[in-house]
Steps between C-alpha positions, in 0.01 A plus 500: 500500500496130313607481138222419327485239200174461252442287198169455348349183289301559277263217364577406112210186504378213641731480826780650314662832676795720394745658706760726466806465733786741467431543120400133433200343451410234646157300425359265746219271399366139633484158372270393226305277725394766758389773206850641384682471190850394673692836359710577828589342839265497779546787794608273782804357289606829444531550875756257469716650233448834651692358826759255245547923347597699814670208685735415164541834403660568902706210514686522175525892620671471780721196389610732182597727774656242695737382190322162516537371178190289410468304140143411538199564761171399489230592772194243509185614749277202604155633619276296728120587450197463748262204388170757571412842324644715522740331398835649609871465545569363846844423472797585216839333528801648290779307376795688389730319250841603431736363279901580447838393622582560879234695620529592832187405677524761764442771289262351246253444863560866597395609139165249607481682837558852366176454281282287718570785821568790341457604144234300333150667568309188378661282707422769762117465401446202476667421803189630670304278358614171471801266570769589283807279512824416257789261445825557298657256242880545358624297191824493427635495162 
């Protein structure tokens, strides 16, 4: 049998909802133009940093694990959306920036491929559902 996962929202005003995620609360609510009052991000984004989450939270995992010793990393998701309602997500592209001294390529794209094919369950999804692709950058300091 499936794990199952609930939340609920429940509506504060307006277009305003609250949420509660693993103890937080979260409150979504639309721009001031379309009838909200611009107190949280839009549902959609979060899609996005729901993926940035599980993919960053993997990679810096398994390169811990790995002894890779990263000074900074920063995860940016780039979502492409359909001109025509319903508006959707068609297309997401990841870029994975790392940033240290001599770090060894190899292993910071098996990190990348350990996520994106095995461990992160919102890549997983959304993989069904649209084009998901993603590039890695390396600074050196």
């Amino acid at each position: 049998m499936a794990d199952k996962v609930s939340i609920a929202a429940d509506w504060l005003d307006g277009l305003a909802f609250e949420a509660e995620v693993n103890g937080h609360k979260i409150i979504m609510d639309a721009e001031e133009n379309v009838g909200g009052k611009d107190r949280g991000p839009r549902p959609k984004p979060l899609m996005l940093v729901s993926l940035a989450g599980c993919t960053s939270m993997d990679v810096i995992s398994i390169l811990q694990k790995m002894k890779v010793p990263v000074e900074k990393f920063r995860l940016i998701v780039e979502g492409d959306l359909t001109t025509e309602h319903p508006k959707q997500f068609c297309r997401m592209h990841i870029i994975y920036e790392f940033t240290g001294k001599n770090l060894p390529p190899d292993k910071l794209k098996h990190a990348i491929e350990l996520s994106q094919d095995k461990y992160c369950g919102v890549s997983a999804t959304y993989k069904k559902a649209l084009e998901l692709t993603w590039e890695m950058k390396i600074n050196e300091t």
